[in-house]
N, C-alpha and C positions, 0 to 999 in steps of 0.2 A: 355547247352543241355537240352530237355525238351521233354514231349512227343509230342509236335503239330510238332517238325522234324524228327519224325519220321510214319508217313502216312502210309508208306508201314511194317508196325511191329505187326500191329493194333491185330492179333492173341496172339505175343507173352506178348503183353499187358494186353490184356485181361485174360489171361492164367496168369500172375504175380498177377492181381487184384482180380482171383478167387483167389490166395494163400491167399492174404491178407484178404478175407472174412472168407477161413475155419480158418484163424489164431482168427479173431474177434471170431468166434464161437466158437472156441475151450480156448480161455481165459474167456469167459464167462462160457462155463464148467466147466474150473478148478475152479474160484472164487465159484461157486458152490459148489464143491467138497470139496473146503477151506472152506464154511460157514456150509455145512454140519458135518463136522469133528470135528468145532468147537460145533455145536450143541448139538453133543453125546457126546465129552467131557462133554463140561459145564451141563448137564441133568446128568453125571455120579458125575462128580465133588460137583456138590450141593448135591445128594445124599449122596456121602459118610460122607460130611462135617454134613451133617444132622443126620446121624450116629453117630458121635463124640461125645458121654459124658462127660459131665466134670462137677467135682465137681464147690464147689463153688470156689470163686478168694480167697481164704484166702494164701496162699501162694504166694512167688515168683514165684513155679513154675506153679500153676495152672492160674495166672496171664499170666504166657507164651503162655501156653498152649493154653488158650482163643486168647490171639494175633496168635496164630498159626493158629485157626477157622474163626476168622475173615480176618487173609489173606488169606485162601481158599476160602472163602465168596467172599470177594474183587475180588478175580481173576475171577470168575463167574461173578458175575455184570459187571467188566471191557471188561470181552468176550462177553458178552450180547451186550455191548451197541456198540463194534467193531462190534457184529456182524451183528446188525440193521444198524451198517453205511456202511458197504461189501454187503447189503442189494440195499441201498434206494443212496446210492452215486458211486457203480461201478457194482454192476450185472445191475440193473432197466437199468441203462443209457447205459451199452454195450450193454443191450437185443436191447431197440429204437435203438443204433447209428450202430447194423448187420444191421435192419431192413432197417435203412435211407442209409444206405452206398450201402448193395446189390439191394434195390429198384433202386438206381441212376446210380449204375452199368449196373441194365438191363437196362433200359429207356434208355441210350446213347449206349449199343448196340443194341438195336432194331433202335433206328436213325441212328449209323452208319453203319447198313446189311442194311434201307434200301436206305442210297445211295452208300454203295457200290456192294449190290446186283446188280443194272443194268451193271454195270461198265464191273463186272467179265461176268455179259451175255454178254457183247459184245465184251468182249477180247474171247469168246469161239468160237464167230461167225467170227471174224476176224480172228482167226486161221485157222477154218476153211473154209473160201472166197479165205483166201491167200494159202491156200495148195491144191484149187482147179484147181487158177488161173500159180500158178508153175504147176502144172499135165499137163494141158489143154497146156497151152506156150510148155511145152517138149515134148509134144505128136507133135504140130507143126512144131516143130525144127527137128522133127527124119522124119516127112513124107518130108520134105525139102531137106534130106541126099538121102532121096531114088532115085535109080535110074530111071529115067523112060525111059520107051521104046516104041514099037509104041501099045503093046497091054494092057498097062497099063495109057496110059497119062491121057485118060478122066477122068478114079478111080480117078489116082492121086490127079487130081488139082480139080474135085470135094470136096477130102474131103482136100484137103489143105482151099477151099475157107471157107467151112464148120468151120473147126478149128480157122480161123482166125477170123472169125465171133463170135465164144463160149470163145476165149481169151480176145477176146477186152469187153464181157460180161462181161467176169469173171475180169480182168483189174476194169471196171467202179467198181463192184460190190467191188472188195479190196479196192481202195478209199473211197466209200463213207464208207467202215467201220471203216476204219483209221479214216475218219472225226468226223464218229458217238464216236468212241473210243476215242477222242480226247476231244470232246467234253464234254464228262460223266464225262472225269480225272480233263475237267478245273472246273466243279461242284465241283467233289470229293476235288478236291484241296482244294477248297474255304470253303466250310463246314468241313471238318473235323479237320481242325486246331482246331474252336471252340468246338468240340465235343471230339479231343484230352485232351484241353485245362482243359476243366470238367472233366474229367478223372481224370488229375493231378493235380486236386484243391481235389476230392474226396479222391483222396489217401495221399494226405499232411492232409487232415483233417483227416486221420482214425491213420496214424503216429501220428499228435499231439495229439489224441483222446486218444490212447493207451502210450503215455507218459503221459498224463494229470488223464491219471487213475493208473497207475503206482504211480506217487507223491501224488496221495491223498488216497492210499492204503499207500503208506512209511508214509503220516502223520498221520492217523489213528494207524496204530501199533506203530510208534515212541510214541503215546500221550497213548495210554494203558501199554507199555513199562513202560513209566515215572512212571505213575498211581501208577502201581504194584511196582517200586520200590520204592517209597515212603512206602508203606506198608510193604514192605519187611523191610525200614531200623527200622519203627516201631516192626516188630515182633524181629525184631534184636538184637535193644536193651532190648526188654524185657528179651531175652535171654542172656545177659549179666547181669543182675541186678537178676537172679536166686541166689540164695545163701543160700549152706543149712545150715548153723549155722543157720539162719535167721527164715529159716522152721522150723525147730526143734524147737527150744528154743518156737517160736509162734504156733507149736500143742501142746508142754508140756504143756504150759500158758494154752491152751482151755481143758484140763484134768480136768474134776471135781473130779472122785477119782483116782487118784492114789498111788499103791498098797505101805504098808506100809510094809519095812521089817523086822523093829524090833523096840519097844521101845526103847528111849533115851532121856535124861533129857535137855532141850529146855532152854534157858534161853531167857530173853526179848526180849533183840535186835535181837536176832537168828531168835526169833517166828516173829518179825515185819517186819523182813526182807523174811520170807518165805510167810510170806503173799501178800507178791505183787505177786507171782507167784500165785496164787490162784484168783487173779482180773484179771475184761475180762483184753485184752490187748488194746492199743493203738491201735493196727493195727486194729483189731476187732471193736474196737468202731466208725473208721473211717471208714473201708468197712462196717457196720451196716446203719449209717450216710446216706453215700452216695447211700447204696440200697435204702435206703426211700424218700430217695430224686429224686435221676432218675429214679427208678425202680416202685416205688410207693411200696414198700413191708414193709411191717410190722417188727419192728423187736425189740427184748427186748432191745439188747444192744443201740439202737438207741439214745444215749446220748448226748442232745445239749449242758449243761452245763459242763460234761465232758470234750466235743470236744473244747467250746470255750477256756479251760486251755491246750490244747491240741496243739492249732493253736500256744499261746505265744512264743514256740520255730521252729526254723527252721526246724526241723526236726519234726514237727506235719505236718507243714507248706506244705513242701514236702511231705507227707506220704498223706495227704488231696489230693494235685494236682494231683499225679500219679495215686491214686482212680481217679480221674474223668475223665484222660485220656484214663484210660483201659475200660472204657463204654462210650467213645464220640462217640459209633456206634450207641447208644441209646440218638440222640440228643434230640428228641422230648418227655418234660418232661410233668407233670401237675402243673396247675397253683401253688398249696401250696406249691411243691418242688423246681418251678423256684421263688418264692421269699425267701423263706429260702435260695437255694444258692447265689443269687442275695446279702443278709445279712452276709453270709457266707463270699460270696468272697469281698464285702467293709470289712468287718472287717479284712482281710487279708491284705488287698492294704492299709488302715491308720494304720498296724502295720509292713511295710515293713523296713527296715533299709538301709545303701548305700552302705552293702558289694553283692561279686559277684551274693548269693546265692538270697537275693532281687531281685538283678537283673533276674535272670533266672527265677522265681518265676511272676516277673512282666512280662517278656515276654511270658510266659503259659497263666495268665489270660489274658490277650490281647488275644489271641488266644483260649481259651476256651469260650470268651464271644460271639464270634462269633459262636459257633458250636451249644451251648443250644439254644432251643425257645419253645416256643406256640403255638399254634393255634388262633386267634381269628378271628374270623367273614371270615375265609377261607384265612387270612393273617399267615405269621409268623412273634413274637415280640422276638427279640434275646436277651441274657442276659444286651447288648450294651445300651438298650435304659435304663434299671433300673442303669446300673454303670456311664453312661457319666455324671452324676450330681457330680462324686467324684473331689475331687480338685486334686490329685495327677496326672491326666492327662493335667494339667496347669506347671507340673514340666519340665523344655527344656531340665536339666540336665539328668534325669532319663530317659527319650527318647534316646537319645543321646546315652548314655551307653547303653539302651538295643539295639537299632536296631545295633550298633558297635559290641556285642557280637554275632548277630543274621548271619552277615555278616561275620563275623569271621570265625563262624561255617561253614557256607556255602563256603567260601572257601578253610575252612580245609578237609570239605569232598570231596569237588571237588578233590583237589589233589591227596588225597585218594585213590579216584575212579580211579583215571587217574595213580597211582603208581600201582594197581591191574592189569589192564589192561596191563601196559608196564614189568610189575617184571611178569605177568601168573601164581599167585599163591594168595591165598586168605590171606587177612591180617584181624586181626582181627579188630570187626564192630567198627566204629565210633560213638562215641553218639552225639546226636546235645543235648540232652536235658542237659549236663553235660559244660553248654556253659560257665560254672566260670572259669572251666582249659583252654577254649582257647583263653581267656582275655590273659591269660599272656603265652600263646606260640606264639598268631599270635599279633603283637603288631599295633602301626596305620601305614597307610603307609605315606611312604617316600615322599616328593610331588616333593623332587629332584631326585629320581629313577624313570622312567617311569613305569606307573601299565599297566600291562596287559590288554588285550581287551579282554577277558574272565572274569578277574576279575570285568573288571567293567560292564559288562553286568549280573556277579552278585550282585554286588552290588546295580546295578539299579535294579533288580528284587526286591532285598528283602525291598528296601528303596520304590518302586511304592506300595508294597504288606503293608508295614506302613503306607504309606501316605492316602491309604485305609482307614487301621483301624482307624487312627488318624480324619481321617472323621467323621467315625460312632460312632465314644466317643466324639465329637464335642469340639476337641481341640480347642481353639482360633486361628484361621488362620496365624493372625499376630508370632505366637509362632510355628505353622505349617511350616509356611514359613522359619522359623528362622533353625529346627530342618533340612528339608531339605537341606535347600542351605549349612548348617556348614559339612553333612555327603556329598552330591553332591561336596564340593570342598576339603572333606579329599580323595574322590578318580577321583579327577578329571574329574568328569563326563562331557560330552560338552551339550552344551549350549541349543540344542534340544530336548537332554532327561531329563534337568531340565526346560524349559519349559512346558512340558508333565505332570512333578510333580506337577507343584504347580498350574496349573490347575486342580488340581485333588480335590484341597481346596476349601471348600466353602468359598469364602468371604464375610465377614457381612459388607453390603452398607451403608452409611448412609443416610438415607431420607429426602430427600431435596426439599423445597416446591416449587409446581409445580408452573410455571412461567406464569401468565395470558394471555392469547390470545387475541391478538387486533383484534377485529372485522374487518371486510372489509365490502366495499359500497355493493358489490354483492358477497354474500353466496355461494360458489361453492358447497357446501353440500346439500345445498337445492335443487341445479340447478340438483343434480347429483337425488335426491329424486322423482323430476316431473317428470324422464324419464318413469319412469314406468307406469304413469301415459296416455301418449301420444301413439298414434298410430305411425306405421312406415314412414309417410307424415310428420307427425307434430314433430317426434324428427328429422328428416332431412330437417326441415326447421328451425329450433332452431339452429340448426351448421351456418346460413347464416346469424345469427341478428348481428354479429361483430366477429374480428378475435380471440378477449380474451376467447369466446364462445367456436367456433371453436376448437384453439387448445387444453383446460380445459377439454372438451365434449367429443371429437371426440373420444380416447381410450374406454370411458363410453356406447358411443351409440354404436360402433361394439360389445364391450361383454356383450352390456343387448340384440341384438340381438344375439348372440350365446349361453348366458346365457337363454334367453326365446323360444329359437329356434321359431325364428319369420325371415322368408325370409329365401335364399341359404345360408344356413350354410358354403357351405364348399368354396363359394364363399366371401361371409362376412370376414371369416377366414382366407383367404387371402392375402384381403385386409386389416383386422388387423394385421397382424402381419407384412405386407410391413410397413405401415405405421410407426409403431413404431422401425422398424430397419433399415426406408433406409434411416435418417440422417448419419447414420455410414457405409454408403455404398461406398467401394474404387472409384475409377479413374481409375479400374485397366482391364487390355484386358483380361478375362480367356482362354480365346481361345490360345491368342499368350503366357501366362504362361506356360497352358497345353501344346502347342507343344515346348516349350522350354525344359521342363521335358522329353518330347518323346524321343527328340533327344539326349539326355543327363541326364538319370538317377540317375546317381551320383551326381547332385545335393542336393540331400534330403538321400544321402548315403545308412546306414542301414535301415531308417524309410521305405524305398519304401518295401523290407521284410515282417517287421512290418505290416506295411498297411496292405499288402496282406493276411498274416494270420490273424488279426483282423476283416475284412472283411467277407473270406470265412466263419471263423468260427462264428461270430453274425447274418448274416444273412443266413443260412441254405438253408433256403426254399423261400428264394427273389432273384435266382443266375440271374436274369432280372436285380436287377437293382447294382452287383457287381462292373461291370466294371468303372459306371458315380460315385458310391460313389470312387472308389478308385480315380477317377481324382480327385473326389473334393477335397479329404481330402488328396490326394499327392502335388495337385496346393496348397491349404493352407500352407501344413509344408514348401513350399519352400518361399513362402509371406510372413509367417511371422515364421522368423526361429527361434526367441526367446521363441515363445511358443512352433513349430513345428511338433511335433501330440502326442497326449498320449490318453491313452486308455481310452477310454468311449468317443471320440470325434466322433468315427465312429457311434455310437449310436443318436447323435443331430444333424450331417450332415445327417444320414439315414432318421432321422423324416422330418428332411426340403425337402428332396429328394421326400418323401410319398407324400408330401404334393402340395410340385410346379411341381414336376418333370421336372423338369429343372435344369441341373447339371451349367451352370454361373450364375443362380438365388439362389442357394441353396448354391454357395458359398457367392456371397454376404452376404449372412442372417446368414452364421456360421463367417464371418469377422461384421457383424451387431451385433450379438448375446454376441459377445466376448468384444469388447470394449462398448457397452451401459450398460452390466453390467460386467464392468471390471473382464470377467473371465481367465485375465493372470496369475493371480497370483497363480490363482485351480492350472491349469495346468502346471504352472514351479515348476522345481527340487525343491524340499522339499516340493511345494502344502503348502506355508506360510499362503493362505489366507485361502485353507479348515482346515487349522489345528484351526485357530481362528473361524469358522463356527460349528467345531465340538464340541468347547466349549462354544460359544453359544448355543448350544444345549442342550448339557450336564446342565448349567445353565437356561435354559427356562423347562428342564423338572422338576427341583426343584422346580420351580414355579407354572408350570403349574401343574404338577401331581407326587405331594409328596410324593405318596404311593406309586409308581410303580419306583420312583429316589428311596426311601430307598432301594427298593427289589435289585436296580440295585446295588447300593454300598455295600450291603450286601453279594452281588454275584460274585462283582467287574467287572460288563458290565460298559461299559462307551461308549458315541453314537461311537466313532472313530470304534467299533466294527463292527455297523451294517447301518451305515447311509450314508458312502464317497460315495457312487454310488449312494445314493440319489442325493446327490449337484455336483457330478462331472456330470452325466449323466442326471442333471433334472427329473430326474424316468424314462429316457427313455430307459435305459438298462434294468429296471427291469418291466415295460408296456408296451412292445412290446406283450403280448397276449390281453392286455385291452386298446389298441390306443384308444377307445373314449374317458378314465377315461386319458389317459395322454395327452390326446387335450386339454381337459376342465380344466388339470392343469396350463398349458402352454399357453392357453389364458389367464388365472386370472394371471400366473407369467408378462405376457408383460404388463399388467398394475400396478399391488400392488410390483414388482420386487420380491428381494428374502426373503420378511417376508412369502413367496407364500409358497416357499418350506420349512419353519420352521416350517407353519402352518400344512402344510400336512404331514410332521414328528409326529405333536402332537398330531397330529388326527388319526393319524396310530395306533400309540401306546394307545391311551385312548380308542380305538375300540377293541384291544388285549388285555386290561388290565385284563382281568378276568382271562384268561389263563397263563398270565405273573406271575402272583402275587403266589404266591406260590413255584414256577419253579426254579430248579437249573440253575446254568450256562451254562450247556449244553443242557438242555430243552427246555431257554429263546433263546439262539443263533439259536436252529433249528427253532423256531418260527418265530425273525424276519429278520430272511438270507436265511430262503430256501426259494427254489419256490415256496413253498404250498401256504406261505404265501399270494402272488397274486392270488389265488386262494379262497380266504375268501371270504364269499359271499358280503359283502361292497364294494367291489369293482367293483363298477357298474358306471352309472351317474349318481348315487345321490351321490356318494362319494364328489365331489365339495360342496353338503354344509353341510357335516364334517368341511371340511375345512376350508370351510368361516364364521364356527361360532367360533372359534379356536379366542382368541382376542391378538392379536403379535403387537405390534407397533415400527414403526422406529427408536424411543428415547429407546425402548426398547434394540433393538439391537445395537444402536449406545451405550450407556453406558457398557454392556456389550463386545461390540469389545475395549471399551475402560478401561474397565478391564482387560483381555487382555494384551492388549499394555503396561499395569503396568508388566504383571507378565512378559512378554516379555523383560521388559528393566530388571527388576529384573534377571531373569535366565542371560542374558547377561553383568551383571556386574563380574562372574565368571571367573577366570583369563584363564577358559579350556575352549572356546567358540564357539573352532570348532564343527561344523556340526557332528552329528554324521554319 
């Protein structure tokens, strides 16, 4: 049931679709009301925190205390940037989709009052014909009844002749309005289905509009949620490692006089031993240290020859790290400071030893080296690049054991969390940073016990979060590769998420001399040279000197016509793109496939759904050419049912649609498109082949643009984040506002294939790079996943030669896929193989 069977409702419809606009309007409100709320909070909240004095951190507890300021800080910042995304991803977009939705509301009822306006005029007029022609017949029928006699007959039959004369009017007059009536309804009929139809495309779009903003209002607070409790469990522990013996004893220490109550006779060792209370303390020397070092403050106790006797025991060791964790708020240091820690922390890391306390120790600085940096020349250099030169990150052992503790942790607080939650009562905090004791609570696991799917999706977090850093300290890949795959088969991980890993490693290639090129009789480089040279007579009589010509030529002389906009462009274009896709042209009737679907739906099952909402919802404001894209991409998924439709297909069949407008030529060109550049693999289950595209990627940007690859792996962007709708969709999901700039892509793609769209990746990003470089993770992501981004003024028709100076070669990407294909068979030698 649907609303085009119901014609005659069309009020109560309308009247349900006003509800769903004041609903639109009024969530827009509230979202409102929600980011307002949030507004006055967070403006009260950062005040108060700004309010907050606090001495300096020389205690345990004013160390808390500090984490207590910084997590109200934190909560502020994390509101801010919820509340720019409640902003710019569900007020902005509900404000357009009331506007698109009630706009399309009235426009189909002004179409349908105005054919059903005449309709109801002439059911008013047939009521009233036919209530004329009942009156006039009875008025008849009763003078018929009357008697007549001899002074009446003439009256009589005068007005009987009279009556029957105005009946038989009125008679003609009821017909033809039934006819006229009949008429209007077979109109009515026939239109309003379609105009029903829009209706109930409008309102399934304003339904999935309002789920789709729902879910990305739940991932936004879910991801501030996380945020804050991460800091939370930071303020947490600080408050567990309070301890007043600890304070005490370390204010007495900082007493320079205190008060003496009475003479008493001192002997040596008494006095030598009262004089270390009298010397700064340890702790002082280290919180001194470390102000001068991130803080840039001046300060007497400021003792490096101190500190380095200081560091010898583990417990300097620790007393150093936890100072620099309590101001990793203050990541950005000065140059003097970042290489004294930089000296600081080597001399830490070649004095580490192989008990637990090492370990925990090695896994801070791992992690503290990433948070310190610089500024230079509008770059940041993180502590990463001064420590990778140490050797102890060539140790597989000491890896091993820390990410094993790190993972331990992580599942011991999960539990945790998940025992607070079911017990409804608070337990006290967990420390991760205390990761020695749960070496020997959570031990390895069992590989003959099945692990959890929780566990190992932690596990895989914390092992992708190393595999990272082990990057950015430029582990040996081959020792990278090693540390992975031992921890990936202690918990079992399957075969797609260790894939994922050790694509994460740079591998160091070895350079192989390039292999001489045999000349040929006749230069097709050259041949391709003189076009430009030639007017449009003379390079279409160059295709006629021989057929080696011909075929070599012919791709080259339609895109240096399109490229020089020399003659019908959109003609030319055409016939470039036939040409190059109707070798892969089926045998197949689209006619007799589409009516075979018609009659039988259920061939393409759930996908026909699919379709339909992929459809309404990408093309908005083309609802002309709705119906020919869903035959095409419906006749498709039933042709060819191994691929059978995935999202973003709707997007390259639309292009083809724009282009031929011809829905059995436009399927053609998406069955052309797909097997000349073998794009079955994008599109089936797992997307095997983009997962390998993505790490070509991922490694052309290391090549190509080494400064903007560091910022990525520093931030841990990797392309899979922001690129799959480049290569599943050609860019045409994301240049549908700039069709000329994805025409001109997509000509150069039918000839140079897909080095086309790696090239146009590279050019994307070395256009952004200035914004990029600097930019947190969530900075870099709005940058290049939102729409603005299409919006950048390069994105015009000059954009094409960005692209084309971009230098990608096919040996390039073929050695790479076949890099790849190593770590591919590697992750698949794992006894756990399944798919994740």
């Amino acid at each position: 049931m649907s609303f085009k069977d119901m014609p005659h409702s069309l009020n109560e419809i309308f009247s349900h679709l006003n509800d769903g606009s004041s609903e639109l309007k009024s969530l827009s409100l509230f979202f409102k009301g929600v980011k307002n709320a949030f507004d006055t909070f967070s403006i009260d909240l950062n005040k108060n925190s700004d309010s907050f004095k606090l001495l300096k951190p020389e205690s345990t507890l004013t160390q808390s205390m500090h984490s207590l300021k910084r997590y109200f800080k934190q909560i502020v910042t994390y509101q801010l940037s919820f509340i720019n995304s409640l902003q710019t991803d569900i007020i902005e977009p509900l404000d357009l989709f009331y506007e698109h939705f009630t706009g399309n509301n009235i426009e189909i009822k002004t179409n349908s009052e105005n054919t059903s306006k005449p309709l109801r005029a002439a059911h008013l007029e047939l009521q009233k014909v036919k209530t004329n022609y009942y009156q006039q017949s009875e008025t008849l029928e009763k003078l018929k009844r009357t008697i007549i006699t001899s002074n009446n007959q003439q009256t009589i039959a005068a007005q009987q002749k009279q009556y029957e004369i105005s009946v038989n009017i009125a008679q003609e007059n009821y017909k033809k309005r039934i006819d006229e009536v009949n008429y209007l309804m077979a109109i009515y009929e026939s239109e309003m289905p379609s105009l029903l139809e829009s209706l109930q495309q409008n309102e399934e779009s304003r339904i999935y509009f309002i789920k789709s903003t729902a879910e990305k209002h739940i991932r936004h607070y879910q991801k501030m949620i996380e945020s804050l409790n991460t800091c939370l469990i930071e303020f947490s522990d600080s408050v567990t490692f309070i301890n007043s013996n600890f304070d005490i004893k370390n204010f007495i220490g900082r007493l320079e006089n205190p008060m003496e109550i009475q003479k008493e006779f001192v002997d040596y060792m008494s006095w030598k031993n009262m004089k270390k209370i009298d010397e700064v303390s340890d702790l002082e020397i280290v919180n001194s240290v470390i102000d001068f070092i991130i803080l840039n403050k001046s300060c007497k106790f400021a003792d490096f020859p101190k500190l380095n006797e200081i560091l010898l025991s583990n417990k300097g060791k620790d007393m150093f790290i936890r100072g620099l964790e309590c101001l990793k708020h203050n990541e950005k240091i000065e140059n003097e400071g970042f290489n004294k820690l930089a000296d600081i922390l080597k001399r830490i890391l070649s004095s580490l030893e192989d008990d637990e306390t090492s370990q925990m120790h090695f896994c801070k600085i791992i992690a503290l080296s990433h948070v310190f940096f610089i500024e230079s020349n509008g770059q940041k250099r993180y502590l990463t690049e001064l420590l990778k030169s140490e050797k102890i990150w060539d140790n597989e052992k000491r890896w091993i054991s820390a990410i094993q503790l790190a993972i331990s942790a992580k599942l011991l607080v999960d539990k945790e969390s998940l025992q607070k939650v079911s017990h409804g009562r608070k337990k006290p905090s967990f420390i991760l940073s205390t990761l020695k004791d749960l070496a020997l609570k959570i031990p390895l696991p069992n590989k003959e016990k099945p692990i959890e799917k929780s566990d190992k999706s932690s596990a895989y977090n914390i092992l992708s979060h190393f595999t990272y850093q082990m990057s950015n300290l430029s582990v040996p890949s081959k020792i990278a590769q090693s540390i992975v795959m031992k921890i990936a088969d202690n918990y079992m991980l399957e075969a797609d998420r260790i894939c994922t890993l050790l694509s994460q490693i740079q591998v160091e290639r070895e350079t192989s001399p390039q292999k001489k090129r045999i000349s040929r009789v006749f230069n097709q480089k050259i041949l391709r040279l003189v076009l430009e040279y030639l007017n449009p007579i003379e390079t279409l009589n160059l295709l006629t000197l021989n057929k080696t010509f011909k075929t070599y030529l012919q791709p080259y002389v339609y895109y240096d016509f399109l490229y020089t906009k020399r003659g019908n462009a959109e003609k030319i274009r055409k016939k470039h793109w036939e040409n190059q896709l109707k070798l892969h042209f089926p045998p197949t009737d689209y006619n007799a496939l589409l009516d075979k679907i018609s009659k039988n739906i259920e061939f393409i099952g759930e996908m026909n759904d699919i379709i339909d909402m992929d459809v309404n919802r990408s093309y908005q404001d083309r609802t002309e050419m709705h119906q020919a894209l869903k035959n095409v991409l419906k006749t498709y998924a039933f042709f060819n049912p191994d691929v059978s439709y995935c999202q973003g297909m709707n997007f390259i069949a639309g292009t083809f649609l724009q282009i031929f407008k011809d829905e059995s030529f436009s399927f053609k060109c998406l069955i052309g498109l797909v097997k000349k550049f073998d794009m079955s693999p994008i599109f089936q289950v797992g997307v095997p082949k983009l997962r390998c595209m993505l790490y070509q990627l991922d490694q052309i940007i290391e090549i190509k643009l080494p400064d903007i690859q560091k910022v990525f792996k520093l931030e841990g962007v990797s392309a899979g984040f922001f690129s799959s709708s480049w290569f599943l969709t050609l860019f045409s999901s994301n240049l549908q506002s700039k069709i000329p700039v994805l025409l001109q892509i997509w000509d150069y793609f039918f000839i140079k294939g897909w080095k086309v769209i790696f090239k146009a990746s590279v050019a994307i990003l070395k256009l952004m790079g200035p914004k990029i470089r600097g930019g947190t993770f969530d900075e870099i992501m709005s940058l290049i996943t939102g729409a603005n981004l299409y919006t950048e003024e390069f994105f015009n028709e000059g954009f094409i030669v960005y692209v084309k100076e971009v230098k990608i070669t096919n040996s390039l990407l073929a050695r790479l896929e076949e890099d790849y294909n190593k770590i591919l068979a590697l992750s698949n030698r794992s006894p756990f193989r399944d798919s994740a």
